[in-house]
C-alpha positions, 0 to 999 in steps of 0.5 A, a space after each residue: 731784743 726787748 729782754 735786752 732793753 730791759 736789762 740795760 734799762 734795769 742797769 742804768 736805773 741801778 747806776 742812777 741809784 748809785 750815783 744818787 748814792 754817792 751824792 748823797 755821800 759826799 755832800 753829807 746829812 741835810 740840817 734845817 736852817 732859816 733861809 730868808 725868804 726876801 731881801 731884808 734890810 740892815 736894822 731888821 728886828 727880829 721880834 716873834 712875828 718879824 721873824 716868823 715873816 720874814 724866814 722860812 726853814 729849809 734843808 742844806 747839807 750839814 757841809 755847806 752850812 756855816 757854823 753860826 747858822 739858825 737852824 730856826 728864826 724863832 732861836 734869833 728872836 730878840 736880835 737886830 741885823 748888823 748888815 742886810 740880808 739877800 732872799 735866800 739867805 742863810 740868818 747867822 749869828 754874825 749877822 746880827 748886831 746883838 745876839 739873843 740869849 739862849 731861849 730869847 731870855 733877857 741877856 741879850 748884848 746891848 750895843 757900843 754905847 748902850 746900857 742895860 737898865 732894869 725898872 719898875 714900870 707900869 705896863 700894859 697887857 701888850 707890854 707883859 706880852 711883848 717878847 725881846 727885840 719890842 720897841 716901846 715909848 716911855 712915859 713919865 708923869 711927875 707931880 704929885 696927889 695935890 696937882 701940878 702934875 704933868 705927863 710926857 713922852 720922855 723916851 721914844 723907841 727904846 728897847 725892850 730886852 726883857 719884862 716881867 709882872 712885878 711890883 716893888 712891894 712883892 719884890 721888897 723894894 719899897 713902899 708906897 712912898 717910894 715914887 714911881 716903883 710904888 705904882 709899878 705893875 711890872 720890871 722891864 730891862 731896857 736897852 739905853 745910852 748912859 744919859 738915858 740910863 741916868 733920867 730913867 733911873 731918877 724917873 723911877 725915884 722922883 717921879 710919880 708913875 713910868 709907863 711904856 707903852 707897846 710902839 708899831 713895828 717900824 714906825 718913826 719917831 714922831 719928833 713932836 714934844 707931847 706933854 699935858 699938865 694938869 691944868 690942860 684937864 
C-alpha cells in the first residue's frame, strides 16, 4: 500500500510538472517592464529621481505586454504623463505626453503650442546636473556695467530638455559685447510658447545675463512679481 501511495505520489508530482510546463508554454517568455508602484497622477514628470519612485521593474509574459511598454522607468526619463496612472500599472509610451529621446537625450517632442528654443545661460552646478524633464525659473538681469540695472523673474517653471557646459566664445558665438551669451556658462534647450521663445531670444541679445535656476519637484508658481533694481542695493 505504501509503495502504491508513492507511486501515485510520484505521478501527480510528474502531472504538476507538466502541467507547469504547459503553462509556461502557453503564456510565453517573461520580459521586464516598469509597473507603477501607486496611483500617479496626469502631469507626473518624470525626471531621474521621480521616476526611479514611483516605478518598480517586474516580470510579465512577453504576450500580455503591450508593445510600447518600458521595460525600464529610467528609458521614460524626460517624459510627462498624458493620463493617470493606476498602482500596478504598466508605463507606455502612450502614456505620456511627450516622449523622451532615446537614452534621455535633448530631442524630447514639446507639446501643441510649444517651442523649442536653445540659449546661452548661466547655469548652476545643479542646473549642468539636472537631466531632461527638470523644471527651472528664469532670471534676466538687464542694465549694464554703469548701473540702472535690474534683476527679475522673468519665466517661471520652464522645461528643460537639455543643458550642456558652454560659452559663446568656445562655441564661436561671439564676444564680449555680445549681451547676455558673453556671460554664459552653459547652453540649455528649453520647452516654451512661441511668445515665450521670442523674449527669451531678445533676452539673450540685449540683456546683461540669463540665469536658470534648479525649481523643487512639484512646487507651485508663486504668482509674485520679484524684481530688484540697483538702486534697492
Amino acid at each position: 500500500m505504501l509503495g502504491l501511495a508513492l507511486a501515485c505520489g510520484g505521478l501527480a508530482a510528474s502531472e504538476v510538472e507538466q502541467k507547469a510546463r504547459s503553462a509556461d508554454e502557453r503564456v510565453g517568455p517573461l520580459v521586464p517592464v516598469a509597473v507603477a508602484r501607486a496611483d500617479l497622477r496626469e502631469g507626473t514628470r518624470l525626471t531621474p529621481a521621480a521616476a526611479a519612485r514611483a516605478f518598480a521593474v517586474r516580470q510579465a509574459p512577453a504576450r500580455f505586454v503591450p508593445p510600447d511598454t518600458f521595460p525600464s522607468a529610467s528609458e521614460a526619463v524626460g517624459g510627462t504623463l498624458a493620463v493617470p496612472l493606476r498602482s500596478g500599472s504598466y508605463l507606455t509610451a502612450a502614456a505620456l505626453a511627450r516622449r523622451p529621446a532615446p537614452g534621455g537625450g535633448p530631442g524630447s517632442t514639446p507639446r501643441e503650442g510649444e517651442r523649442t528654443v536653445e540659449l546661452y545661460v548661466a547655469a548652476g552646478p545643479d542646473v549642468l546636473a539636472a537631466g531632461p524633464g527638470a523644471r527651472a525659473d528664469v532670471l534676466v538681469t538687464t542694465g549694464g556695467d554703469s548701473g540702472r540695472g535690474r534683476s527679475y523673474v522673468a519665466l517661471e517653471d520652464v522645461e528643460l530638455a537639455a543643458v550642456r557646459a558652454g560659452s559663446a566664445d568656445s562655441s564661436g558665438h561671439g564676444g564680449a559685447g555680445d549681451g547676455a551669451a558673453s556671460r554664459a556658462n552653459a547652453i540649455a534647450t528649453l520647452h516654451v510658447t512661441l511668445h515665450e521663445a521670442v523674449f527669451l531670444t531678445a533676452a539673450e541679445t540685449f540683456a546683461r545675463e540669463v540665469r536658470l535656476l534648479l525649481r523643487p519637484q512639484g512646487e507651485k508658481h508663486s504668482g509674485r512679481a520679484i524684481a530688484v533694481t540697483d538702486s534697492a542695493l
